[in-house]
N, C-alpha and C positions, 0 to 999 in steps of 0.2 A: 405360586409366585409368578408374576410378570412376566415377561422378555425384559431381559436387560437392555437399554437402549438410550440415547442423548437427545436433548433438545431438539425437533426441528432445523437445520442452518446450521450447526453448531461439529466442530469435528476433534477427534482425537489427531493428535499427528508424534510417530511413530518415529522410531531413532533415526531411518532415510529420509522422513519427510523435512526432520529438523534439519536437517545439515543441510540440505537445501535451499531450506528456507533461511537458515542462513549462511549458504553462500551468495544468497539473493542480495538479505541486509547489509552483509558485509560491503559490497561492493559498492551500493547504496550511499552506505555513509561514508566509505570512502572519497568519493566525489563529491558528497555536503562538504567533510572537513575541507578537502582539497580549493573548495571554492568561500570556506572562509568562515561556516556555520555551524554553530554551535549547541549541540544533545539541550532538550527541554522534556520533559516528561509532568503530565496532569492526572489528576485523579480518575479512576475508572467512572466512578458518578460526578455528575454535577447537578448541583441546585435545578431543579425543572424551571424554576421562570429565564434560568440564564440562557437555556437550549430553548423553550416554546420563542415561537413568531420569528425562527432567525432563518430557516429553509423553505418558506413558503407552504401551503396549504397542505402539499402530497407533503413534504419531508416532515411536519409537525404531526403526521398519523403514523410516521413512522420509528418515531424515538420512542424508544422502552421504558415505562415508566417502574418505578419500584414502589411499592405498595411500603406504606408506613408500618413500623412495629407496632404492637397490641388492637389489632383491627377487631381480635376475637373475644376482647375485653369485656364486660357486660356492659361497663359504662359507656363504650365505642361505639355498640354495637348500631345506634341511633344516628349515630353522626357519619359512623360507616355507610349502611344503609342511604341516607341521604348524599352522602358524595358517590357512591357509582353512580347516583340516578344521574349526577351532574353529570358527571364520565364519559354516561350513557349519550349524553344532549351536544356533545364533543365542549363542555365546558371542563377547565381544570378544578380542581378540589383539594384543596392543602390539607384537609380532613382524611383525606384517602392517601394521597403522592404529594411529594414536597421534593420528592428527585429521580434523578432518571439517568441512565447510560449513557455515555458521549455517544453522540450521534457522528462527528466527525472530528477530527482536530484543529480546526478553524476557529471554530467558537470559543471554545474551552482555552487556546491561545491567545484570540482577545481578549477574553476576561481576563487570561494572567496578564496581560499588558497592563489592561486598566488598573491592576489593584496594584503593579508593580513600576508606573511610568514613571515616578521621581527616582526610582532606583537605576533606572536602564538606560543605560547611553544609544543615544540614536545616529545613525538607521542601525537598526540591529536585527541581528540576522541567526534565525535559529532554524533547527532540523528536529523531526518527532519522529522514532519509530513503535506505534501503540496498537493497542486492537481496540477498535471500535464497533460499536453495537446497533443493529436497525430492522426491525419487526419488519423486514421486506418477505413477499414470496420466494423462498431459496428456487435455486435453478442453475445451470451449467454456468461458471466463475463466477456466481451471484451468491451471498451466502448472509446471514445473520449477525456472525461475528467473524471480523476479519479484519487485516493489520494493514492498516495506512502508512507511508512516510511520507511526511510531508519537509517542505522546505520555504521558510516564508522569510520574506524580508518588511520589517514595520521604521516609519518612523522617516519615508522617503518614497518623491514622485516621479524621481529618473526614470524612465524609458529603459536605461542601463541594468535595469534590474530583469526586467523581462528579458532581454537580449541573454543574459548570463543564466535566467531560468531554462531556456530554451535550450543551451548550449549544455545545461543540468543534462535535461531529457534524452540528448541525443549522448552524452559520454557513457550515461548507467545503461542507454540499452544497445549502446557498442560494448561495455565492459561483459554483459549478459548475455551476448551475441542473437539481441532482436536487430539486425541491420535492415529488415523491411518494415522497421515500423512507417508508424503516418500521422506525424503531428500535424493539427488542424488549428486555426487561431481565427479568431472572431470578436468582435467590440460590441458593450453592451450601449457604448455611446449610437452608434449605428440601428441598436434594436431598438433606443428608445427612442431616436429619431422616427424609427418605423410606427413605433406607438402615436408618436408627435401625426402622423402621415395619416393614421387611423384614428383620430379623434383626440388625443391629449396621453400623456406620461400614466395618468393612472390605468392604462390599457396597458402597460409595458407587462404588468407579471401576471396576465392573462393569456399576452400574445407568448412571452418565452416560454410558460409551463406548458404552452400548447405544443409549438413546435419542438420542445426541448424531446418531447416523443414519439417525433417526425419517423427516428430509424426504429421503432418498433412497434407503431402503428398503422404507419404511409399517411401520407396528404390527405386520404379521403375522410378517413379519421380524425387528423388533427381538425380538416376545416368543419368536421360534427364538432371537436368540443370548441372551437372558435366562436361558430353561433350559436352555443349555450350558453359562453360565457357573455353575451349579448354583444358579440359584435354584429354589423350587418354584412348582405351581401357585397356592397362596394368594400368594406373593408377589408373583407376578406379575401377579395379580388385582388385587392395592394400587396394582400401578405403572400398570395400565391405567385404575385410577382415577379416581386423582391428572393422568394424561396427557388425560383425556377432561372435564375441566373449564374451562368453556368462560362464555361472557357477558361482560359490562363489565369494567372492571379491578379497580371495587369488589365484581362480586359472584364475581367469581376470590380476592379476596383475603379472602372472607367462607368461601368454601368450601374455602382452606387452612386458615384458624383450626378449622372446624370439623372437616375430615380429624387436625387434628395437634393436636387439644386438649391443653394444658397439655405440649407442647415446647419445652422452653425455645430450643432452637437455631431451630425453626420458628417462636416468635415474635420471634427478632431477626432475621432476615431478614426476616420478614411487614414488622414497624416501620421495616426501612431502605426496602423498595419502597415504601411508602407515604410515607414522608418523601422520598424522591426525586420520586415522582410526582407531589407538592404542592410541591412547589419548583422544578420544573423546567418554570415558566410559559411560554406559546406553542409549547411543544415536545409535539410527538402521541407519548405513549410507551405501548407496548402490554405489559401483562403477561403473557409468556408461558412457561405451567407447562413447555411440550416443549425449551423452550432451555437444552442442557446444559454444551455445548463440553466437551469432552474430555481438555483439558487436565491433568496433576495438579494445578497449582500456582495454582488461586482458591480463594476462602476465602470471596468474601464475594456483592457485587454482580458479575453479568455481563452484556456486550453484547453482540448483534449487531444492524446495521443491514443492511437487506438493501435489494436493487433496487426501485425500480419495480415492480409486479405486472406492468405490459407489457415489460417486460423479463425474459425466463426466464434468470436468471444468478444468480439467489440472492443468499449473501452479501458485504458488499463493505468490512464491516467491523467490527471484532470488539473485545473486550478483557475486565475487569474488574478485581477486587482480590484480591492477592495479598499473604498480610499476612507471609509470613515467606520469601520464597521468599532471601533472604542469606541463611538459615540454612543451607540445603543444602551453602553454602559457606562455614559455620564461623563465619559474622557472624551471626547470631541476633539478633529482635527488632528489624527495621528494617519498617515496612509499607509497603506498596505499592498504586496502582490504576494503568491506564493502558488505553489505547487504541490501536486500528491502523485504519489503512484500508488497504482494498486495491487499488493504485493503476491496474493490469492490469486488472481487474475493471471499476473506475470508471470508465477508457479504452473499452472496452468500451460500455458504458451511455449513455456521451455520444455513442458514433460513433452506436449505432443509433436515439438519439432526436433527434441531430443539434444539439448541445449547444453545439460549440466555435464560437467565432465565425469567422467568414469569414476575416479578414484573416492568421490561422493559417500559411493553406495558401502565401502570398507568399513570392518567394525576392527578393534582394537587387533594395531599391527603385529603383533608380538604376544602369541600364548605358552610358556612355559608349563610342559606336561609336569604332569605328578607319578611318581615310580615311589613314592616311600617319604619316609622324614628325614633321611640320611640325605637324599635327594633336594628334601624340599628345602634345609637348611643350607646346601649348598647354595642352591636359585635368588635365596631371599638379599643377597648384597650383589649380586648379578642384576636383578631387578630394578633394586637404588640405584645403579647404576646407570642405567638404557634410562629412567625418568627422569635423572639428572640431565643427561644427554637430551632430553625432550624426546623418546621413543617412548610411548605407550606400549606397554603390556599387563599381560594377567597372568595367575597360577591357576591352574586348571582345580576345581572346587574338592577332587578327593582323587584318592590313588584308583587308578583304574587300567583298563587294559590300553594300548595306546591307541586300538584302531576306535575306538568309542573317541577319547580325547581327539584325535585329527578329524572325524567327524562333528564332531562339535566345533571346530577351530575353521572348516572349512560352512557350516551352515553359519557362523558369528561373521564371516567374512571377513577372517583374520589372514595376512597374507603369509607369517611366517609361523613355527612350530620349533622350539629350541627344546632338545628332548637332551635330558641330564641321565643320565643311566649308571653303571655302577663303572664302567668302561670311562667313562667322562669324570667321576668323581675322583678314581686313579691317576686319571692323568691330568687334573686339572682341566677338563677340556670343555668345548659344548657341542652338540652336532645340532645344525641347521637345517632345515625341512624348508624351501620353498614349497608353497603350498597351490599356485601356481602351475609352476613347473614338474615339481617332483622332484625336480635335484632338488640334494641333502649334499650338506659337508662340513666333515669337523676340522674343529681350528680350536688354539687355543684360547679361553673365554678371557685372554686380558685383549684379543683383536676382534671380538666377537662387537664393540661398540662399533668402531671403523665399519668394520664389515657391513652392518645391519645400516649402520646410515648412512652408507654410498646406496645400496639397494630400494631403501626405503624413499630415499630422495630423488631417485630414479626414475620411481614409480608412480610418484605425485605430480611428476613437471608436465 
């Protein structure tokens, strides 16, 4: 037999990891509702033509496709055969795949717009927390399958929407306590002015996918796949320009007016970073010309917020505006901005700065030993009682000796041990084990609720 083992990318996570992960969520969505947005949840698959052609060349090699039922048919076996050769040619095959794994929760959001815009009152404003799927090489906070939350608003062009995204970013990662992040913001109106600079607009998703891998290849790199993708020397002298402007954010935004005199598209991106970054008070936001993101489908403002500089994990969270992306699917004219965090990533960040609070790692508060059935019939409306009161516990699985039970109470990370004995069933009583401390004390079990939930609430704050 094998080694037991999982997918490539793919992870188990473990009763610490959960609670974690969501204390992460939690806090998350706390901040969507607080600001106004409302839970949406999509299917794990979607139709493959919904997802191809919406991420650009690298992200359509990277959505997961699902192989059709009866591939092994005898009748298939011809048609099969003849669709991987497609597969093979980077052609799709509805013969082979007809669907595929979200690749992100942008897309699969549009499409619900689209099939839902007579129903939905606009601007409307919703929040996702999902796991999504993408055939990348796994590597340190990079991973295969991993949980997005995203926060979009459709249906609306204000400027007020980004301002209020921004103000998102920085409350979840002061609730989370990342207070050295570094949101970054950049306009794709500006990139494609640079396009415009470099020969015409259909250079735009040549020049972004190049630079978009600016921080994990360097410039010498990017300007090789520049002049693959046939730009020339002069152009690419432009882009290393434009890339190599550098200083304050006003005098970044002095030496794009002056690169892009009199464009009209590079001065309405210039106007919206500057109106964002005057409105967007207490918040450190940095202008940065190399931030491209890859994506086809922004139009206007984009995000990323990235780690801690003591933390080498990069970015942890991303988005912008996307002002037509229902058109793709035939609804035209609805705008869009929105935001992600990356939740894996963010997990990450707090383990190694040591982020999450203690009380985390605790497994059920309250173990009630086993001494007998005389015993265990006394515990069992003791018990109803403490879950009434919302105190978690358990009865230990069989009668045993007690130091076996306190060692099992103490590897569960349970913090208390209420031991019932024949001394306690006399007297009505229960004795108490901090487990902890080591102080123990009996009281009688009609104050044993009081008692355990000053303690317990003591311990969580």
């Amino acid at each position: 037999m094998s080694k037991l083992s999982i997918p490539q990318g793919m992870r188990d996570f473990p009763a610490g990891m959960v609670r974690k992960r969501e204390y992460i969520f939690s806090r998350i969505r706390k901040v969507f509702e607080l600001y106004g947005f409302h839970p949406l949840e999509t299917p794990a698959m979607e139709n493959l033509e919904t997802l191809m052609g919406k991420y650009g060349e690298e992200g359509d090699k990277l959505i997961f496709r699902v192989l059709n039922n009866g591939l092994n048919d005898p009748r298939n076996i011809e048609k099969s055969k003849q669709g991987f050769e497609k597969l093979l040619e980077g052609k799709n095959s509805p013969d082979v795949t007809e669907r595929a794994l979200k690749y992100d929760l942008t897309i699969p959001f549009a499409r619900y717009v689209a099939m839902n815009h007579g129903q939905i009152t606009f601007p409307h404003k919703r929040y996702q927390i999902q796991p999504v799927w993408r055939a990348d090489r796994p590597q340190k906070g990079r991973y295969r399958e991993f949980t997005q939350c995203d926060a979009d608003v459709v249906g609306s062009r204000s400027m007020l929407n980004e301002i209020e995204l921004t103000a998102i970013y920085h409350d979840v990662f002061f609730a989370l306590g990342i207070t050295q992040y570094n949101l970054s913001v950049n306009s794709r109106k500006i990139l494609a002015a640079l396009a415009d600079l470099c020969g015409g607009k259909e250079k735009l998703i040549d020049i972004t996918i190049a630079i978009d891998k600016l921080d994990k290849i360097g410039l010498e790199k990017v300007n090789v796949e520049l002049f693959s993708r046939g730009l020339n020397e002069k152009q690419v002298t432009v882009i290393n320009t434009f890339l190599s402007i550098s200083g304050t954010n006003q005098e970044r935004i002095q030496a794009v007016k002056n690169l892009f005199s009199k464009n009209e598209l590079a001065e309405e991106g210039i106007a919206e970073i500057e109106y964002l970054i005057k409105n967007s008070k207490g918040i450190n936001i940095q202008f940065d010309l190399t931030l491209a993101r890859g994506l086809n489908y922004y139009t206007g403002i984009i995000f990323e917020a990235k780690a801690p500089e003591s933390v080498k994990i990069g970015s942890i969270g991303g988005g912008g505006r996307y002002d037509d992306l229902t058109g793709l699917f035939g609804v035209p004219g609805i705008p869009g901005v929105g935001i992600s965090f990356g939740v894996d990533r963010i997990y990450d960040v707090m383990e190694e700065l040591n982020l999450f609070p203690e009380g985390l790692q605790k497994g059920t508060p309250v173990l009630f030993t086993n001494l007998g059935e005389e015993e265990v019939t006394y515990c069992m409306p003791l018990m109803h009682q403490l879950r009434k009161a919302n105190i978690g516990c358990e009865l230990y699985h069989e009668k045993a000796k007690l130091d076996k039970q306190f060692k099992y109470a103490h590897k569960s990370g349970t913090g208390y041990c209420i031991v019932i004995g024949s001394n306690e069933l006399a007297g009505k009583l229960a004795t108490v084990k901090d487990l902890t401390t080591g102080h123990q004390e009996t009281m009688s079990s009609d104050t044993l609720i009081s008692y355990l939930s000053t303690r317990i609430k003591n311990t969580n704050e």
